[in-house]
N, CA, C and O of each residue as an XYZ file, in Angstrom:
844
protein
N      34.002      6.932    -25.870
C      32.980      7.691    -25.132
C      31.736      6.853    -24.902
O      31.351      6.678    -23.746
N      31.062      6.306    -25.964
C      30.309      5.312    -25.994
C      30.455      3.899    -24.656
O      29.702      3.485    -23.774
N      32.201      3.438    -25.265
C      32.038      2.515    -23.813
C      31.871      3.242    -22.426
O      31.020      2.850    -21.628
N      32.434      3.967    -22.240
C      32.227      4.862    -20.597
C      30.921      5.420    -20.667
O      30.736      5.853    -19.530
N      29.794      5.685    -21.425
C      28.800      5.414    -21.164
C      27.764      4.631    -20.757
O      26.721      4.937    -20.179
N      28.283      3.330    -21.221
C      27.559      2.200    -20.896
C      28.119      1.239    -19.918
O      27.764      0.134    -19.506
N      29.172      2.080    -19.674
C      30.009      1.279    -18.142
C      29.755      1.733    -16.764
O      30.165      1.206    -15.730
N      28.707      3.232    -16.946
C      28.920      4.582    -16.066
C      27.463      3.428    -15.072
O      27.762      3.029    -13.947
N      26.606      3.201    -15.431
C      25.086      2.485    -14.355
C      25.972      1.334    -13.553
O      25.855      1.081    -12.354
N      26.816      0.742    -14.410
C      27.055     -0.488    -13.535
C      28.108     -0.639    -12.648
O      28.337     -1.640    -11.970
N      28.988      0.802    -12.690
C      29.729      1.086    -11.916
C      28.970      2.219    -10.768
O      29.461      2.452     -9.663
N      27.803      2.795    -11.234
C      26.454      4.010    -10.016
C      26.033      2.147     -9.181
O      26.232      1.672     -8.063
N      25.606      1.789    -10.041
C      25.207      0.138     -9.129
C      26.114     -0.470     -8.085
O      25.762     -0.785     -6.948
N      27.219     -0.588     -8.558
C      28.202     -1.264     -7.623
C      28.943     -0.066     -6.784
O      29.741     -0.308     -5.878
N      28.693      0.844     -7.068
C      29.140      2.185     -6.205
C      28.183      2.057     -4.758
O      28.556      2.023     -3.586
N      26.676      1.994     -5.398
C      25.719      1.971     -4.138
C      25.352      0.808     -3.634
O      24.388      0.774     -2.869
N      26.250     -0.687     -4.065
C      25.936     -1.891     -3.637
C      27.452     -1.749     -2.585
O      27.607     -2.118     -1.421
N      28.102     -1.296     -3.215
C      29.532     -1.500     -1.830
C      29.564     -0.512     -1.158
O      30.334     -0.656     -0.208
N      28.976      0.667     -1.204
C      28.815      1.323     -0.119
C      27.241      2.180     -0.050
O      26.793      3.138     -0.680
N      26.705      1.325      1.020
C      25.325      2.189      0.485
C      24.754      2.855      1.586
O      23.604      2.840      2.025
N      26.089      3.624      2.064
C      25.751      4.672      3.219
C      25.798      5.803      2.224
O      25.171      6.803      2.572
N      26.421      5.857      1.035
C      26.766      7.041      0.469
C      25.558      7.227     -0.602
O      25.657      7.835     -1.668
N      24.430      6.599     -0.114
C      23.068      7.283     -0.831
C      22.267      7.451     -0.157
O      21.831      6.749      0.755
N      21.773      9.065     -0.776
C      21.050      9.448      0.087
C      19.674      8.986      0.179
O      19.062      9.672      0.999
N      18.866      7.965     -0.422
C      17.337      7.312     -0.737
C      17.805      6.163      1.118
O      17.032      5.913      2.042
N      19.048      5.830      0.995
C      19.243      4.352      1.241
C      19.231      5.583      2.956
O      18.440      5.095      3.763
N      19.726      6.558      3.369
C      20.134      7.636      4.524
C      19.068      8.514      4.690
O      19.232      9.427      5.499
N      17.665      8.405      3.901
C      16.706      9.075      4.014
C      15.354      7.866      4.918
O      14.476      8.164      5.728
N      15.732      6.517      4.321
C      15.022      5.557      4.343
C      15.753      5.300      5.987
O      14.858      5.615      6.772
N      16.737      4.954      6.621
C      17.742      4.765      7.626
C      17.203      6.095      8.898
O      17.283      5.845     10.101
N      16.873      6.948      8.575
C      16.651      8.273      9.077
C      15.347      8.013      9.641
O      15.032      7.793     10.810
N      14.617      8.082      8.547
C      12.840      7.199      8.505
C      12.813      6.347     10.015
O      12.375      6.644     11.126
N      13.297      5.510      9.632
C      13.005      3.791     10.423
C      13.733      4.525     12.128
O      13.127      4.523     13.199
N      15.137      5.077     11.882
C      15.175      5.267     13.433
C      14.910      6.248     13.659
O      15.414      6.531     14.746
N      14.212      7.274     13.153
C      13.306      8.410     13.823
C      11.972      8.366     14.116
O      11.483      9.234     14.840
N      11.236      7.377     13.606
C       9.915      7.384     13.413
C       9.127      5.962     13.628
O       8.104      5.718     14.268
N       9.904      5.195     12.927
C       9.414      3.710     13.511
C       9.665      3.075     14.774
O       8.826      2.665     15.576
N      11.284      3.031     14.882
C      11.183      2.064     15.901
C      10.536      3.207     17.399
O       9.960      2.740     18.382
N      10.827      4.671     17.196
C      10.697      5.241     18.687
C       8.834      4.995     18.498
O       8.116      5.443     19.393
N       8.504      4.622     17.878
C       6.547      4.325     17.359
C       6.457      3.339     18.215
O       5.835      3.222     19.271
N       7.228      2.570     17.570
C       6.910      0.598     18.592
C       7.287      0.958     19.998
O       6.556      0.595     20.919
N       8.227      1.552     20.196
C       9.258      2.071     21.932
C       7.763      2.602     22.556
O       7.279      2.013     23.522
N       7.118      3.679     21.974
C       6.429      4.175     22.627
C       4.690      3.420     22.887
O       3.905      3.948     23.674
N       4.392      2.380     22.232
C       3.507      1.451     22.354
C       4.154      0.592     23.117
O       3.344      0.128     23.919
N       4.986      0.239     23.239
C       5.790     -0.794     24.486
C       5.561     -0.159     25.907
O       5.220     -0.855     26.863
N       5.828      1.619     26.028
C       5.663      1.955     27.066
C       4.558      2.000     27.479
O       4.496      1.380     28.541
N       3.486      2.484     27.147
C       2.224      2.375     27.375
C       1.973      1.328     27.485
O       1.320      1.248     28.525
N       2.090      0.253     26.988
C       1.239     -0.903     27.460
C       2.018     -1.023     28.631
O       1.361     -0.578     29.572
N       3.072     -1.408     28.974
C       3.825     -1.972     30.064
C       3.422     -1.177     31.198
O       3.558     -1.599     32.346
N       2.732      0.419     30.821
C       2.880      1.560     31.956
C       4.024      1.803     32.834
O       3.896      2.071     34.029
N       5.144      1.707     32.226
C       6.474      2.390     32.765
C       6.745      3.757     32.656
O       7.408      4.079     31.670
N       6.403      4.625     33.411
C       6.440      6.015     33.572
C       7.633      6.673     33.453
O       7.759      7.895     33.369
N       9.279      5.140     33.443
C       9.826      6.424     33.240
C      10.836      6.151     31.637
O      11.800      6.749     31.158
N       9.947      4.840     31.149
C      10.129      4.497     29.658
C       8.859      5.840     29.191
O       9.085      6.544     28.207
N       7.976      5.974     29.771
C       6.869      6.803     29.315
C       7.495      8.053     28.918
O       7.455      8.427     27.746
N       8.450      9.158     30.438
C       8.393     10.115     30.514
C       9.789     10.238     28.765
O       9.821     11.072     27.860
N      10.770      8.866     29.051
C      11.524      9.276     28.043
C      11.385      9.485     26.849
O      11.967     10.339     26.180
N      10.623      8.739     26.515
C      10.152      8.741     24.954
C       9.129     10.339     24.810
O       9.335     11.132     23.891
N       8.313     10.516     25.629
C       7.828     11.812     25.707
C       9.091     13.344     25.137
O       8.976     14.328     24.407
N      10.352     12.656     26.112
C      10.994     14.008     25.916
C      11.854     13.967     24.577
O      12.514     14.895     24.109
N      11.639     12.205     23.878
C      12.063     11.702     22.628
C      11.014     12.767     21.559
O      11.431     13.695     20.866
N       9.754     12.360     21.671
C       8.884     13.089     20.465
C       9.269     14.456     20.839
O       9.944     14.953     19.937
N       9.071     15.342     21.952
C       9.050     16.917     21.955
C      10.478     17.210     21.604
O      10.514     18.417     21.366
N      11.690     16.682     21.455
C      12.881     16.774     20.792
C      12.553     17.020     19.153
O      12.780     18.004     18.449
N      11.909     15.685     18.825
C      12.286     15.145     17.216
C      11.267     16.423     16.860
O      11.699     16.987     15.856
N      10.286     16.935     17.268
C       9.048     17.862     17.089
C      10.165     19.213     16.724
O      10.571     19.823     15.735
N      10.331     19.213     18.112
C      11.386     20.571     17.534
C      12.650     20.708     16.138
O      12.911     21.689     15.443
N      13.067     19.715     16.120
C      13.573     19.242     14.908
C      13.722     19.124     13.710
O      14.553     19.294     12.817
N      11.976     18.544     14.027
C      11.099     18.785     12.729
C      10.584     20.163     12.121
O      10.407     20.274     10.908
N      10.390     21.032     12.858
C       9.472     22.538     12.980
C      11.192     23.080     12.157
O      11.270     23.808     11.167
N      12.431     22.451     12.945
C      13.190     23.264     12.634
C      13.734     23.078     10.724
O      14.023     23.909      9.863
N      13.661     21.597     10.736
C      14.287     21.614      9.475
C      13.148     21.466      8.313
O      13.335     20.577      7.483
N      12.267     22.079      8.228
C      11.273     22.485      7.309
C      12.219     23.781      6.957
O      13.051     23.535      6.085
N      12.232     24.583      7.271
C      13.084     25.754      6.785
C      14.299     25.565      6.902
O      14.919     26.587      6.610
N      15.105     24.514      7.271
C      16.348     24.711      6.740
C      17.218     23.270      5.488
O      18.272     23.129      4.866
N      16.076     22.596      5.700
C      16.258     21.600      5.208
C      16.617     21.360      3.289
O      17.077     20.397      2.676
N      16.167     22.672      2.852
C      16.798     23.067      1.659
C      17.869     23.764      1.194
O      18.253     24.235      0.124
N      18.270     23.680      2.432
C      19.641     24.601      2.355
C      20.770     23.546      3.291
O      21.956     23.594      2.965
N      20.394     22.710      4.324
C      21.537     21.966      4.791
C      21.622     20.768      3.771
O      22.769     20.360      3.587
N      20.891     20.301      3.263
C      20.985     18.992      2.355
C      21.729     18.901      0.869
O      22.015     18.033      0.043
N      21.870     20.396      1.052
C      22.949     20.619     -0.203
C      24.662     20.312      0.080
O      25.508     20.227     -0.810
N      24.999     20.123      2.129
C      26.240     20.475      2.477
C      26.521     18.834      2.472
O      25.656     18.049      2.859
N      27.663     18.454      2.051
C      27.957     17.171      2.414
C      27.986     15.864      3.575
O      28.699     16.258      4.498
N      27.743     15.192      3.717
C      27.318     14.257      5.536
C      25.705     14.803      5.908
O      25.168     14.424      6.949
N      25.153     15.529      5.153
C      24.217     16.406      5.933
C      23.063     14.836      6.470
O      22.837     14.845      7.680
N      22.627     14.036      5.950
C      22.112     13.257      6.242
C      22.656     11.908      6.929
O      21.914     11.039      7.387
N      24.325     11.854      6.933
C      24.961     11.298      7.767
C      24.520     11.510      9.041
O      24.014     10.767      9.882
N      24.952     13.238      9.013
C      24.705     13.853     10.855
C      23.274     13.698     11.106
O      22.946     13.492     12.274
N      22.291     13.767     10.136
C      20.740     13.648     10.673
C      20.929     12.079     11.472
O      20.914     12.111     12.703
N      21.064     11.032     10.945
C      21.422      9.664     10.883
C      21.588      9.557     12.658
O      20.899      9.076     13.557
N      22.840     10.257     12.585
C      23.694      9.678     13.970
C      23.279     11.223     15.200
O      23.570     11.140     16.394
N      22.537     12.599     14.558
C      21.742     12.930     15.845
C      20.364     12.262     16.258
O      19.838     12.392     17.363
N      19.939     11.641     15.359
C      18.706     10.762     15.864
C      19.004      9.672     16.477
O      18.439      9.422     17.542
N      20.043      8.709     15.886
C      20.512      7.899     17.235
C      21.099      8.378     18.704
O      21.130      7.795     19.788
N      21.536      9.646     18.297
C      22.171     10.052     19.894
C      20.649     10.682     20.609
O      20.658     10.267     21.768
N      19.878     11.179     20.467
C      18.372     11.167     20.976
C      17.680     10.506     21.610
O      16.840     11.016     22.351
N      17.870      8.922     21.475
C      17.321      8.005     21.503
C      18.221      6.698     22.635
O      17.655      5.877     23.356
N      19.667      6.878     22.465
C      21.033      6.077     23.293
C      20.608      6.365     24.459
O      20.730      7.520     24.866
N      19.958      5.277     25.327
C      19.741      5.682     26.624
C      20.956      5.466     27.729
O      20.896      5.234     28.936
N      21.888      5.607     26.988
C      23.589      6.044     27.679
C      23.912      7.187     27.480
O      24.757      7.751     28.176
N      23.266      7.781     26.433
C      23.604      9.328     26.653
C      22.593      9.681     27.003
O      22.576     10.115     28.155
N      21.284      9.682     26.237
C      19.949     10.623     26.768
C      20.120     11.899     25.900
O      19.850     12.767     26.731
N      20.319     12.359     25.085
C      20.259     12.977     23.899
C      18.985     13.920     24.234
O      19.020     15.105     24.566
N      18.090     13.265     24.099
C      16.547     14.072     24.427
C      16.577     14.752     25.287
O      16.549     15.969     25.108
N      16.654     14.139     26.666
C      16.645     14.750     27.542
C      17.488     16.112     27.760
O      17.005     17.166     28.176
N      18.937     15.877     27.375
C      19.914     16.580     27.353
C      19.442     18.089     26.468
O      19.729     19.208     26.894
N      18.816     17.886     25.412
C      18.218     18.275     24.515
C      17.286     19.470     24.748
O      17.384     20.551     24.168
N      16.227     19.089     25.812
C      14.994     19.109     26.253
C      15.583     20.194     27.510
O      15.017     21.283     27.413
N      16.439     20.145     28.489
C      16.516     20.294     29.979
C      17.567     21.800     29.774
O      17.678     22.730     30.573
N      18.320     21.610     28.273
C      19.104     22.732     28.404
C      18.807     23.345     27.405
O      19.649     24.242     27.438
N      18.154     23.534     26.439
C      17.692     24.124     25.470
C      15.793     24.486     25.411
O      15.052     25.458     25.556
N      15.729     23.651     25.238
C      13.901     23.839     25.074
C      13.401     24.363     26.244
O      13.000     25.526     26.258
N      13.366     23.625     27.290
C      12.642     24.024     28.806
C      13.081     25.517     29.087
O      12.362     26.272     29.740
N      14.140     25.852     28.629
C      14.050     27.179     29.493
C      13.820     28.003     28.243
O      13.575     29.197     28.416
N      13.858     27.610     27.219
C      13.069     28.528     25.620
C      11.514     28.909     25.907
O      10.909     29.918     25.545
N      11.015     27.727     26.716
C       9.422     27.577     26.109
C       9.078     28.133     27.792
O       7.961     28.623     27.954
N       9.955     28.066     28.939
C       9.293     28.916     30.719
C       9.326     30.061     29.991
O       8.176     30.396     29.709
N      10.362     31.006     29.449
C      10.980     32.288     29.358
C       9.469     32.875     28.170
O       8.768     33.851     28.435
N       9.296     32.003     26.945
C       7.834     32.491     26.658
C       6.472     31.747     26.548
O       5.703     31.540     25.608
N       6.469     31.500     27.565
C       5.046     30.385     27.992
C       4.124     31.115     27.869
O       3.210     30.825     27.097
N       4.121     32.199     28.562
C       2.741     33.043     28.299
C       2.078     33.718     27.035
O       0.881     33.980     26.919
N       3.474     34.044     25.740
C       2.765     34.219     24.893
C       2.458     33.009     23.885
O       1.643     32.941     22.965
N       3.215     32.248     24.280
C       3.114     30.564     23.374
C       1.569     30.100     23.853
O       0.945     29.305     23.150
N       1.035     30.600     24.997
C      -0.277     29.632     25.300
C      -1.366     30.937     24.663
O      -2.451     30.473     24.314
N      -1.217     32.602     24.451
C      -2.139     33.479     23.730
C      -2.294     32.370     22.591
O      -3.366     31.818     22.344
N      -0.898     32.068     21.818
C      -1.113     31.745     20.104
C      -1.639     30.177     20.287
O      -2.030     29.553     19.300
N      -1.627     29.671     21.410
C      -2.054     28.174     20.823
C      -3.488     28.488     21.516
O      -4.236     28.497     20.538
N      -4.285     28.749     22.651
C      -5.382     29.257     22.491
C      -6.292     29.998     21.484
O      -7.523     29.961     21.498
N      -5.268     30.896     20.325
C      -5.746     31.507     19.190
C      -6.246     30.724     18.456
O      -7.347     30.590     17.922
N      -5.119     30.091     18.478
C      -5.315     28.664     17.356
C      -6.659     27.931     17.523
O      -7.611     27.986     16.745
N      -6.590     27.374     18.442
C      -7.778     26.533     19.240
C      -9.182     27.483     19.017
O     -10.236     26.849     19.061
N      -9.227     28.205     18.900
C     -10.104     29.015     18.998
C     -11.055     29.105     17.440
O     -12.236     28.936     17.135
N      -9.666     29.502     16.646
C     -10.302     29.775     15.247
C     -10.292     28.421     14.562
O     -10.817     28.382     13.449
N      -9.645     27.026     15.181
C     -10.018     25.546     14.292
C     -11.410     25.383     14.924
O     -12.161     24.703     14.225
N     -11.799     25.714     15.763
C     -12.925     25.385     16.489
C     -14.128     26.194     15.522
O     -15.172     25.636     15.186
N     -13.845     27.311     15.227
C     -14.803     28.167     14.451
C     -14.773     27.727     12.917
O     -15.675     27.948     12.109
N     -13.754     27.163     12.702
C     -13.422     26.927     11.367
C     -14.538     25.454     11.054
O     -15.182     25.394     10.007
N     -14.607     24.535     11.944
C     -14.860     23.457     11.910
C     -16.612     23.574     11.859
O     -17.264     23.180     10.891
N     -17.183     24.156     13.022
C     -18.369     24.647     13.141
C     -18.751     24.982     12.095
O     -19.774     24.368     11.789
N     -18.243     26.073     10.946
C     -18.846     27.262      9.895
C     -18.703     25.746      8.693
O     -19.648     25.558      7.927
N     -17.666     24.926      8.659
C     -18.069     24.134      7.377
C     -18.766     22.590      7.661
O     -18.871     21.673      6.845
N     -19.229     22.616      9.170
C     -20.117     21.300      9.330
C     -20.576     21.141      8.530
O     -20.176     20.075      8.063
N     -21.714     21.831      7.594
C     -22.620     21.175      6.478
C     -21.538     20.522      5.527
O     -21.637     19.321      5.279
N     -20.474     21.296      4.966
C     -19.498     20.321      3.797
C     -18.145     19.543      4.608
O     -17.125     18.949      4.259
N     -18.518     19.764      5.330
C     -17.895     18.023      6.235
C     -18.711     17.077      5.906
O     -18.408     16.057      5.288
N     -19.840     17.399      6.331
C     -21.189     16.250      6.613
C     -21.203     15.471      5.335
O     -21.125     14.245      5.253
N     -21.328     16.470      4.172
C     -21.356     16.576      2.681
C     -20.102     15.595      2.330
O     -20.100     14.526      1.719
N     -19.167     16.239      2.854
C     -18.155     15.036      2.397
C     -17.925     13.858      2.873
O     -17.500     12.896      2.233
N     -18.164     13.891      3.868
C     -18.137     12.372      4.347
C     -19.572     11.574      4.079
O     -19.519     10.373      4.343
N     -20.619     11.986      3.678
C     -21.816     11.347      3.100
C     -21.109     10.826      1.314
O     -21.180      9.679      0.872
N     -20.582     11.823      0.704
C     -20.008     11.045     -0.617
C     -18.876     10.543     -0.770
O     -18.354     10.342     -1.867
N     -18.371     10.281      0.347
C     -16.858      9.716      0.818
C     -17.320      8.365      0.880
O     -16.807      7.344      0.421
N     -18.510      8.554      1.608
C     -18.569      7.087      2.026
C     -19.513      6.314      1.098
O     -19.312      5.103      1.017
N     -20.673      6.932      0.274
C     -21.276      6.238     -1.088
C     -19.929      6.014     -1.822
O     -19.788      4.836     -2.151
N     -19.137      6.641     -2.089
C     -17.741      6.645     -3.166
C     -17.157      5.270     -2.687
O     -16.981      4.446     -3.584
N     -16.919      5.001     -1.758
C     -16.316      3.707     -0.351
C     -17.437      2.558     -0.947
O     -17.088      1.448     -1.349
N     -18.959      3.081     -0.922
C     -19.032      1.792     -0.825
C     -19.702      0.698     -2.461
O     -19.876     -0.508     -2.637
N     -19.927      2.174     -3.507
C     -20.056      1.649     -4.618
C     -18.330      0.782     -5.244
O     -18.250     -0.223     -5.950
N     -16.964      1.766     -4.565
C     -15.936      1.114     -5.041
C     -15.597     -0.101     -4.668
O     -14.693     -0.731     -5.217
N     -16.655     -0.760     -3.199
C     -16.168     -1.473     -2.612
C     -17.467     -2.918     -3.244
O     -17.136     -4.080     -3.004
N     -18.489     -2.724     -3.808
C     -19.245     -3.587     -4.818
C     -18.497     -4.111     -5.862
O     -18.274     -5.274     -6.199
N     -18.030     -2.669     -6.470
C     -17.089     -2.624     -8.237
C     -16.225     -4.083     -7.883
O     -16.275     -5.127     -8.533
N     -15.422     -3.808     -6.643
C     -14.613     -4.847     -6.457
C     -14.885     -6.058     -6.404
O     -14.524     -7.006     -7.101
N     -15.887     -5.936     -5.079
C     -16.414     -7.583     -5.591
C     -16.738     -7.977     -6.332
O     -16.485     -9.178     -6.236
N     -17.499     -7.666     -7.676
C     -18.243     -7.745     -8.750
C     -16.908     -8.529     -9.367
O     -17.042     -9.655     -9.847
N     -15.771     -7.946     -9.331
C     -14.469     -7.956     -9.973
C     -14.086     -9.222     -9.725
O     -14.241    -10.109    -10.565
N     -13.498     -9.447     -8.437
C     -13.136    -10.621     -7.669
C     -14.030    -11.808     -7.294
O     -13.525    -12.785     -6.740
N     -15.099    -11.770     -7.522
C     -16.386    -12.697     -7.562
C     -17.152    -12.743     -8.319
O     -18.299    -12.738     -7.871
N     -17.029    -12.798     -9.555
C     -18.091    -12.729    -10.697
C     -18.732    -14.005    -10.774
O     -19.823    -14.076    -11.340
N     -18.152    -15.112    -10.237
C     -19.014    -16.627    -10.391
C     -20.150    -17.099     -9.462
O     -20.888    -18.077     -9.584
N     -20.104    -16.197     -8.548
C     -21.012    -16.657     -7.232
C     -22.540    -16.207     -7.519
O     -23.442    -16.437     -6.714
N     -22.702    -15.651     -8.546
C     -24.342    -16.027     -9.359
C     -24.792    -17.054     -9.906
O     -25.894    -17.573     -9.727
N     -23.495    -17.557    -10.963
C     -23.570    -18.825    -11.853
C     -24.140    -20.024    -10.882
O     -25.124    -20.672    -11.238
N     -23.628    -20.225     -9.927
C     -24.256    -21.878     -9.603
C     -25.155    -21.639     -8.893
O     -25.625    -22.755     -8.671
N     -25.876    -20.761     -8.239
C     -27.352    -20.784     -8.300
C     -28.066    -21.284     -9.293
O     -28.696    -22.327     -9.120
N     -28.082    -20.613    -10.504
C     -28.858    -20.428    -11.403
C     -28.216    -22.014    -12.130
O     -29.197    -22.427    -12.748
N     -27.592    -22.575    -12.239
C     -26.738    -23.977    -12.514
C     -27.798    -24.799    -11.766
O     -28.602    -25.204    -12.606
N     -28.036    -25.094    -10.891
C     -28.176    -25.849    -10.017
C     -29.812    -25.815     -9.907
O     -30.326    -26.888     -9.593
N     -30.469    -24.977    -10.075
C     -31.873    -24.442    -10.715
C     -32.019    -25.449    -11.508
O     -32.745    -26.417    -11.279
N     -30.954    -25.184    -13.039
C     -31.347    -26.291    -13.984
C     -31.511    -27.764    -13.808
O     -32.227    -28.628    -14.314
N     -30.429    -27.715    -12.754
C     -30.289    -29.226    -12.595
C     -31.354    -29.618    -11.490
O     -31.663    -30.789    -11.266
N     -31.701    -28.910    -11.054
C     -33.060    -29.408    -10.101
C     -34.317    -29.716    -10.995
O     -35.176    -30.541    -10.682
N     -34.328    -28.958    -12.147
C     -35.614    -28.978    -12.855
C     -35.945    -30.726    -13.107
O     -36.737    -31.384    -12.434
N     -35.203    -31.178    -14.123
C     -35.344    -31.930    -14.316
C     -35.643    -33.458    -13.358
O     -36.304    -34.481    -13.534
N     -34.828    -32.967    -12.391
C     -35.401    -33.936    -11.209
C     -36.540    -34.123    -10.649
O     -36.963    -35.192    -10.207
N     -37.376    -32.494    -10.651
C     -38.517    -32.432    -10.152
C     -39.522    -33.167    -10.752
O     -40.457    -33.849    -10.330
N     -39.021    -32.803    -12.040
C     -39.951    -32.848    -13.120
C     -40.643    -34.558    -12.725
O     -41.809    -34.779    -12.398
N     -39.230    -35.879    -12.919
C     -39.200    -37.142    -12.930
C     -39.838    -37.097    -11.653
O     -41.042    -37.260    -11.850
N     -39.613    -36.962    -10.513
C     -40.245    -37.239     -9.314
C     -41.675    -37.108     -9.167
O     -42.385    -37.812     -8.450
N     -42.151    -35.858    -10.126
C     -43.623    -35.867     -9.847
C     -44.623    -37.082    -10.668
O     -45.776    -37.462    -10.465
N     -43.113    -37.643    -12.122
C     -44.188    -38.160    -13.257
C     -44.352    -39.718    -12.072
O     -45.341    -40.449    -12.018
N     -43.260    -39.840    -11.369
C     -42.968    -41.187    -10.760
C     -44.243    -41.262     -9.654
O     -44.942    -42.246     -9.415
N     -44.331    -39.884     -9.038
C     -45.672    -40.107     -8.019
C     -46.902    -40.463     -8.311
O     -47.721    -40.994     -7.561
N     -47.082    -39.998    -10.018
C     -48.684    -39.785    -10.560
C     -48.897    -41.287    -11.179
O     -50.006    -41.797    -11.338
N     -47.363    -42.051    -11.573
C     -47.306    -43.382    -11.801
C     -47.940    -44.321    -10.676
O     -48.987    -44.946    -10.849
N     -47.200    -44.348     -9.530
C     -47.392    -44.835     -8.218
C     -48.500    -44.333     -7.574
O     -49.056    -44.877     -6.620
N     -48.903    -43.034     -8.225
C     -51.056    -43.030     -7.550
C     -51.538    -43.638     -8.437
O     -52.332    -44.470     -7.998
N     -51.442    -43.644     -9.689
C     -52.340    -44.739    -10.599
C     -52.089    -46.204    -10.642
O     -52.500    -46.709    -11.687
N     -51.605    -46.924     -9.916
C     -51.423    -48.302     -9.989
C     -52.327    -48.840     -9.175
O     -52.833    -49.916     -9.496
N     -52.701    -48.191     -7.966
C     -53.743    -48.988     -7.183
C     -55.041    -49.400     -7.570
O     -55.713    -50.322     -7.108
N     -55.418    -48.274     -8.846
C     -56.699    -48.707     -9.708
C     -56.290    -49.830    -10.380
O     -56.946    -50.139    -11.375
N     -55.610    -50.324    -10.151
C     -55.822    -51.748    -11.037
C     -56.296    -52.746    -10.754
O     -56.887    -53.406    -11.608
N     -56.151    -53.288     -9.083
C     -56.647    -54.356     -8.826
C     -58.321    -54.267     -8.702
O     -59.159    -55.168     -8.716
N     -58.470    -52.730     -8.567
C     -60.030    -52.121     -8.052
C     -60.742    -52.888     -9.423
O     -61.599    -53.770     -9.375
N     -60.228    -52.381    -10.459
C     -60.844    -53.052    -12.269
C     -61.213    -54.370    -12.387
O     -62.104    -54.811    -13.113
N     -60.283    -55.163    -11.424
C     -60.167    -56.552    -12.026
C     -61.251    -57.421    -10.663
O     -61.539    -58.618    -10.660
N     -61.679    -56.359     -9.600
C     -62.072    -57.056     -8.681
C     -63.931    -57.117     -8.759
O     -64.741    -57.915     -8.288
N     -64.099    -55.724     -9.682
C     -65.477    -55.389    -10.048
C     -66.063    -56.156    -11.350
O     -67.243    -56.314    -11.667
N     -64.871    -56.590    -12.018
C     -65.566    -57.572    -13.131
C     -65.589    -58.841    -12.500
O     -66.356    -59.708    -12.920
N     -64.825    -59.050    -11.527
C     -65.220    -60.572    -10.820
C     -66.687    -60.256    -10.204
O     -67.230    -61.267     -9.758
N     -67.041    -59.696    -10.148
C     -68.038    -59.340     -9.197
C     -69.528    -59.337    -10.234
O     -70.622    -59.065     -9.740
């Protein structure tokens, strides 16, 4: 029992090193990158380039994955228990995105568009509602906005001293180094000047007793 205990990690290891579709960290992370990253970069490509109809696709890319998203908040604790469930997430986000199929669009033209004509009018009451009361919401706590972002940003910038203090603690020392070592120089330079003003009285001494 003992050995099959201590055989059980290095066979979970080589389980998820030879096949590491069959974890779900490795199909959550895979999910991530082609739902969210690369259509990120796609959609900064379009904009800069201004291709309207790389623009319009990726548009009907986010209002897809949006719906998606809205949807599997509530179901997402209950499909992730069924087996492949993050397989099929995997490979409907690539079919979304295959601009040989058009997924989105497909998505978008027979499902959503005629969901959101059929209740447009009360979808724009509740998002006007909305708009309405963040707007009031925002107004009534200006003072502890203000408030917070005044000690947000003392907090920012005493942590951002602490640090240097941390990472630069020597950049006082050779000032104050170099102080010392000036002293002494000064010091010689002035005895050397008061030397070199008193020498000219000498010949003055020797010229008045000739005299």
């Amino acid at each position: 029992m003992a050995a099959f205990a201590s055989n059980m990690p290095s066979e979970v290891g080589l389980r998820m090193l030879l096949c590491p579709l069959g974890s779900n960290i490795v199909l959550r992370t895979a999910s991530c990158s082609v739902g969210v990253v690369l259509p990120v970069y796609s959609t900064f490509k379009a904009l800069e380039s201004r291709n309207q109809d790389e623009q319009q696709r990726w548009l009907l890319y986010w209002a897809a994955y949006g719906s998606f998203s809205i949807a599997e908040v509530f179901t997402d604790k209950f499909l992730s228990w069924f087996p492949l469930y993050y397989h099929m997430k995997l490979a409907f986000l690539v079919w979304l995105q295959l601009p040989s199929v058009d997924g989105a669009k497909q998505l978008y033209m027979n499902h959503m568009r005629p969901f959101l004509l059929r209740h447009q009018a009360r979808l724009d009451q509740i998002v006007g509602c909305l708009y309405s009361e963040m707007t009031k919401f925002v107004s009534a706590q200006q003072a502890g906005l203000q408030f917070a972002k005044t000690l947000l940003m003392k907090i920012l910038g005493t942590a951002t001293q602490v640090v240097g203090g941390i990472f630069h603690p020597l950049q006082s020392k050779p000032s104050g180094g170099s102080r010392s070592i000036e002293g002494p120089t000064g010091r010689e330079e002035q005895a050397r000047s008061e030397i070199e003003g008193s020498t000219p009285l000498v010949p003055n001494s020797e010229s008045e007793n000739d005299e």
